[in-house]
C-alpha positions in Angstrom: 38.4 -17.3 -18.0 39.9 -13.7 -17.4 40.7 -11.4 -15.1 37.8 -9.1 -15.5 35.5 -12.0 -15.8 35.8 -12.1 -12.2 35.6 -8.6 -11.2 32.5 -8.2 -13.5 30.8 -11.3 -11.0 32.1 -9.5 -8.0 28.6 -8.6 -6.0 28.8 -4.8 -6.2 29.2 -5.1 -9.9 26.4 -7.5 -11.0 24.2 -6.1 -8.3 24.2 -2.4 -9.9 23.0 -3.8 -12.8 20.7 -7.1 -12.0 19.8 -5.8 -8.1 16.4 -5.2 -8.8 16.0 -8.7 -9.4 17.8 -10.3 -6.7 17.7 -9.9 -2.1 18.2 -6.7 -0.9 21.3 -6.7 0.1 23.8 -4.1 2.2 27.5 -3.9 0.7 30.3 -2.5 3.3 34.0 -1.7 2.1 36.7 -3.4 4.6 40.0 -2.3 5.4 43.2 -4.2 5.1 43.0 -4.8 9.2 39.6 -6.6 9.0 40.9 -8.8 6.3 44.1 -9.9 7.7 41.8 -10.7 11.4 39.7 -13.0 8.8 43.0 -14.6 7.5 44.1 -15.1 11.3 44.3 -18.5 12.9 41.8 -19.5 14.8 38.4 -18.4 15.7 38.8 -15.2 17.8 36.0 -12.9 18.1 36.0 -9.2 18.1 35.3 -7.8 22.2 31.4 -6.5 20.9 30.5 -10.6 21.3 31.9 -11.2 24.2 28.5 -9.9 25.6 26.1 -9.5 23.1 22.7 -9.8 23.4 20.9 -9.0 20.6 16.9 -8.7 20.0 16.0 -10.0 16.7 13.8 -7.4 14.5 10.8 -8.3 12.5 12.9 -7.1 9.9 11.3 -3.5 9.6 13.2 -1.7 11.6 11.3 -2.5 14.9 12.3 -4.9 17.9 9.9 -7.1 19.4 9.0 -4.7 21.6 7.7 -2.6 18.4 10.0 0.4 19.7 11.8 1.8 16.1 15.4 1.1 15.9 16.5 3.0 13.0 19.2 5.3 14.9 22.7 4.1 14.8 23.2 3.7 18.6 23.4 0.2 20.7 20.0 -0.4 21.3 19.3 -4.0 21.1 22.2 -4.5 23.0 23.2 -5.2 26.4 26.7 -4.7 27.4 28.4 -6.7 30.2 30.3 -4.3 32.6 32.0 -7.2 34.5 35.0 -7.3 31.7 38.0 -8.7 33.2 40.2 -6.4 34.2 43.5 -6.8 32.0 45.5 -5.4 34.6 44.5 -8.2 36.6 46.3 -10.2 33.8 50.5 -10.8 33.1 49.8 -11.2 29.7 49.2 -8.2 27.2 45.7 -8.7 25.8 45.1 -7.6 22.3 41.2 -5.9 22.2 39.6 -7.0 18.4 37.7 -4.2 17.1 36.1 -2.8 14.1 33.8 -0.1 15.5 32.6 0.8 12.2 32.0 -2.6 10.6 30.5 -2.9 13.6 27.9 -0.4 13.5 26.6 -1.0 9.6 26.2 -4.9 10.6 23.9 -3.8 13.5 22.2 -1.1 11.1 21.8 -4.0 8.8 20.1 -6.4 11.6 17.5 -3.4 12.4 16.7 -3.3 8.3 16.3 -6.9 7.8 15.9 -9.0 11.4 18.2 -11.7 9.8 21.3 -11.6 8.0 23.6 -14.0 5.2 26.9 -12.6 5.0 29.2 -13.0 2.1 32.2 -11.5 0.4 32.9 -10.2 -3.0 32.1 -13.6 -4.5 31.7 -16.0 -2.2 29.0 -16.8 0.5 30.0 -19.3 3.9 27.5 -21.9 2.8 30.6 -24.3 3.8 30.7 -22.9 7.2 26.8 -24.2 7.9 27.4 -26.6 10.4 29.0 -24.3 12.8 25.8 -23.1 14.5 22.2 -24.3 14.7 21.2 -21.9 12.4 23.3 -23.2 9.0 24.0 -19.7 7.3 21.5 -17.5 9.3 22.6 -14.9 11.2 20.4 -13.1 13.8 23.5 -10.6 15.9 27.0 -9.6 15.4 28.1 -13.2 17.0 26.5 -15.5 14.4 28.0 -13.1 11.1 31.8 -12.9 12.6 31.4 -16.5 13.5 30.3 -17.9 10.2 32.9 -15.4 8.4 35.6 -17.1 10.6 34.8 -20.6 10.2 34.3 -20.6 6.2 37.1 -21.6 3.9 35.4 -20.1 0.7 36.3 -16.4 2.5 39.6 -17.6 2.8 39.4 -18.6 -0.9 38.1 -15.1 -1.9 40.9 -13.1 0.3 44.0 -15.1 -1.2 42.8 -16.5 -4.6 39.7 -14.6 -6.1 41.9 -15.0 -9.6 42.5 -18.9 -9.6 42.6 -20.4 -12.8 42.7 -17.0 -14.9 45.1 -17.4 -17.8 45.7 -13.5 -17.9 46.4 -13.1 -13.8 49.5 -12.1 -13.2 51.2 -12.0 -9.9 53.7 -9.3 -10.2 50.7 -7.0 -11.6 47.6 -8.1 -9.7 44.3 -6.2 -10.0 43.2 -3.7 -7.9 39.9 -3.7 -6.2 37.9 -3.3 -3.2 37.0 -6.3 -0.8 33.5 -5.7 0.2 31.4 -7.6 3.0 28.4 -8.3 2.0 24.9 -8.7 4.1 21.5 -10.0 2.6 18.4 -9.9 3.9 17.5 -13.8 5.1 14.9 -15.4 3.0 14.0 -19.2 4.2 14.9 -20.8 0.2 14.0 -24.0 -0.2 16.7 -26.0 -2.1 14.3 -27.7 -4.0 13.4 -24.5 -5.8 17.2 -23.4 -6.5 19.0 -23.7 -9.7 21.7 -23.2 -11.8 21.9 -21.8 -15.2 25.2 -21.6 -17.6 24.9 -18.8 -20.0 27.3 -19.2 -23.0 27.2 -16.4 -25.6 24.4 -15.2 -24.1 22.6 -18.0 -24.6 21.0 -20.0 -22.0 23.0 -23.1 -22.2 22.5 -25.2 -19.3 19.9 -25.9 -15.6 20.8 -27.8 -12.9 19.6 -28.7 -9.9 22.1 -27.0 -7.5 21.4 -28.9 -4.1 22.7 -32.6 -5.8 22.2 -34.0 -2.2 18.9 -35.2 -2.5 16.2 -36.7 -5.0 13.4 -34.0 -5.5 10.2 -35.9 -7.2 8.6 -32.9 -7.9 11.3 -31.7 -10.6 10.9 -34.7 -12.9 7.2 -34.0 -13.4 7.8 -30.2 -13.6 11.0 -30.1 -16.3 9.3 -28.6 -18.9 7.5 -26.0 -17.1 11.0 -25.1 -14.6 12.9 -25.1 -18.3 10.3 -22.8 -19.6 9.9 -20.4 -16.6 14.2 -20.2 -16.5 13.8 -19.4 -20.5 11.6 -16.7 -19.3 13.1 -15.0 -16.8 16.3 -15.1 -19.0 15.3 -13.7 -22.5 13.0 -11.0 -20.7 15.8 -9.5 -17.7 19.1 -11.2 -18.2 20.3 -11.6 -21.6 21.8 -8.5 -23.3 21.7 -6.4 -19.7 24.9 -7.8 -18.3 28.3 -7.1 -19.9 29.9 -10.4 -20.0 28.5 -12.9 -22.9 30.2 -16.1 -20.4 28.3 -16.6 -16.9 26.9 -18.4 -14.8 23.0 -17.4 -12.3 21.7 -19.4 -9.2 18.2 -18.3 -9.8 15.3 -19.4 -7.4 11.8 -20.6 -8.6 9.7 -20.7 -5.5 6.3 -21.0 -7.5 5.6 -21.4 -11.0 6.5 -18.7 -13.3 8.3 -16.8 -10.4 12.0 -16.4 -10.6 14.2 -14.8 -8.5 17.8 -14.0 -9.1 20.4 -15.1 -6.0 24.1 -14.5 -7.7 25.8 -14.3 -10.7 29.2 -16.0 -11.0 32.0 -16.9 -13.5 31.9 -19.0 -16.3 34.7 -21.6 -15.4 36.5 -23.4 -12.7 35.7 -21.3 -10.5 32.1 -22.3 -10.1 31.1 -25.4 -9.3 29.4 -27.2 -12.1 27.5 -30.2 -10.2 25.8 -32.6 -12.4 27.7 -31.1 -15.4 31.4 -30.8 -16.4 33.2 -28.0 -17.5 34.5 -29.4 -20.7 31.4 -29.8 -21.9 29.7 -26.8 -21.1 32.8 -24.5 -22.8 32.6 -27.4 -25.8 28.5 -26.2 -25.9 29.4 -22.4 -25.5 32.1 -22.6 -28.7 29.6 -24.5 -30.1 26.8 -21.7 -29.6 29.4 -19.0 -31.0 29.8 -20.5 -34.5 26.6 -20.7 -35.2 25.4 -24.4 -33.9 22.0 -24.3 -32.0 22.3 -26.0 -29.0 18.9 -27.0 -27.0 19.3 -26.0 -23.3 20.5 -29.0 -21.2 18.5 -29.8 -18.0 20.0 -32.3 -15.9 18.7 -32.9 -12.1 18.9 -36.2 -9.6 16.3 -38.6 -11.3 15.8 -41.1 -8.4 17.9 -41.8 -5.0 20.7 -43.8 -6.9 21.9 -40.9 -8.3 22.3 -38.3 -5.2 25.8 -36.9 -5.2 28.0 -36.2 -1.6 27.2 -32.3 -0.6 29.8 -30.0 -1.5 31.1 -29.0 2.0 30.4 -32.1 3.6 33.7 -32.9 4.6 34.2 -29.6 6.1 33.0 -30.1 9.2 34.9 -33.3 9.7 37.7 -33.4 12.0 41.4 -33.2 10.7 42.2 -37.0 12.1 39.7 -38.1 9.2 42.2 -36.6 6.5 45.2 -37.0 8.7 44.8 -41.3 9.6 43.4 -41.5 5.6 39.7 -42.6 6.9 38.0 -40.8 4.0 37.7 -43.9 2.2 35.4 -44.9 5.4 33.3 -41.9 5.6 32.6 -42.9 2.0 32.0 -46.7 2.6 29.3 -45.1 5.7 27.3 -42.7 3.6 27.3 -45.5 0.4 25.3 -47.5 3.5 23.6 -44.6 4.4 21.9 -44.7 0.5 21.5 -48.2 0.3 19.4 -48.2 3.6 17.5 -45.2 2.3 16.6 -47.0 -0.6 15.7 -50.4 0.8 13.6 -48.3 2.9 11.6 -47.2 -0.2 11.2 -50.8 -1.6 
């Protein structure tokens, strides 16, 4: 995996080329000052949540009132003007705020009603237990929150070059961290997979939420293998400049596919029911000549769910700290077992 492997997967990249096939989706360039507040301890919110109260569009361009929105002011907003006063207070108080960050996420809630915020690679999927909502994001609050809370951002703002065998440190790439805000569709994970490409050949499905037996998929492989062949040969392969990479695509009826991301071929990604020696063994293999049939591998019954990848996120520090993972693992092996005496 190289350098520009990753920039090429950055969103602004892939989404010039493969956008029409994928969310609409607003990209805003941030500043050295908004990434250092995101790599700032703790959770501290800029002063513009303090006393936000935003009205959820429809998602075009109209409140629910039906009055437009489409000007750049604070409509939708309804500021608080009993701030205390920091005179009244000894200690100097430091105002967050990013006026024009600001201002393009609240042009983005007008466009779309609902927003899923992101970075140049990653999204805050891990940060989903944070608020009621998982990932969705309906005012200013809810989108600096779940950017606060999610370690992947962290990941993407101090290591977006892990495991590259050409990084180096003394030399490092330049490019632009972006934020990232799609318009919130309602997926459901059933429908969502992922596909390895390997010499621009389709190498590789899986399921991508390993959490949970689907029954459906087992009785569709053929026809989910054959709509994913599709979609591949007739908008992906040959259109995007790396021959190693990786698509979440989702299929939310037959023969419909629609792309979500494209990321790297490596480490990097997360390669759920498969493991990465085996898929660059199958892409090598793909290169000399060999013809390898595509792979489709998803959870066949209850007995083989997998723990969710951010699962342990959202436990407390004391689990880690006083070495009681080996109990949270002892309590969701019950957890299955029950589940599946249930079905007997």
């Amino acid at each position: 995996m190289l350098v520009d492997d990753v920039l090429k997967c950055s969103f602004s990249s892939w989404f010039s080329i493969l956008g029409h096939l994928s969310i609409e989706s607003d990209i805003i360039e941030i500043d050295d000052k908004f990434r250092e507040y995101l790599l700032s301890d703790g959770i501290i919110l800029p002063e513009c949540c303090n006393s936000e109260s935003y009205h959820v569009t429809n998602g075009n361009g109209h409140n629910q009132n039906g009055h437009s929105d489409d000007h750049d002011d604070d409509n939708g907003i309804d500021w608080d003007d009993n701030h205390d006063d920091p005179s009244d207070n000894n200690e100097e108080i430091n105002v967050i705020e990013f006026p024009q960050i600001e201002k393009r996420i609240r042009r983005s809630l007008r466009r779309y009603g609902n927003l899923f915020p992101k970075l140049n690679w990653s999204s805050c999927e891990d940060a989903s237990w944070v608020q009621a909502n998982g990932t969705k994001c309906s005012d200013l609050t809810s989108v600096f929150l779940m950017l606060k809370s999610s370690d992947k951002i962290v990941h993407d703002l101090t290591d977006p070059f892990d495991h590259c065998s050409d990084f180096d440190c003394h030399n490092p790439p330049k490019f632009q961290y972006q934020l990232i805000l799609r318009k919130w569709i309602n997926m459901n994970p059933s429908m969502e997979f992922r596909c390895f490409i390997g010499n621009q050949t389709l190498l590789a499905i899986c399921q991508r939420d390993v959490r949970t037996f689907y029954e459906y998929i087992g009785s569709e492989k053929s026809q989910i293998i054959q709509d994913i062949q599709n979609f591949f040969e007739e908008n992906i392969r040959g259109k995007f400049p790396l021959d190693n990479f990786v698509i979440d695509i989702l299929r939310p009826t037959i023969q419909t596919i629609q792309l979500i991301d494209v990321n790297v071929f490596g480490e990097l990604t997360d390669s759920l029911l498969f493991d990465w020696d085996e898929l660059l063994a199958n892409a090598s293999a793909v290169q000399r000549g060999d013809s390898i049939p595509v792979e489709f591998r998803y959870i066949e019954n209850r007995f083989g769910v997998q723990r969710g990848r951010f699962e342990l996120n959202s436990l407390p520090l004391d689990v880690f700290n006083g070495n009681l993972t080996n109990l949270y693992d002892d309590n969701l092996t019950n957890v299955n077992n029950n589940d599946n005496d249930d079905d007997r």
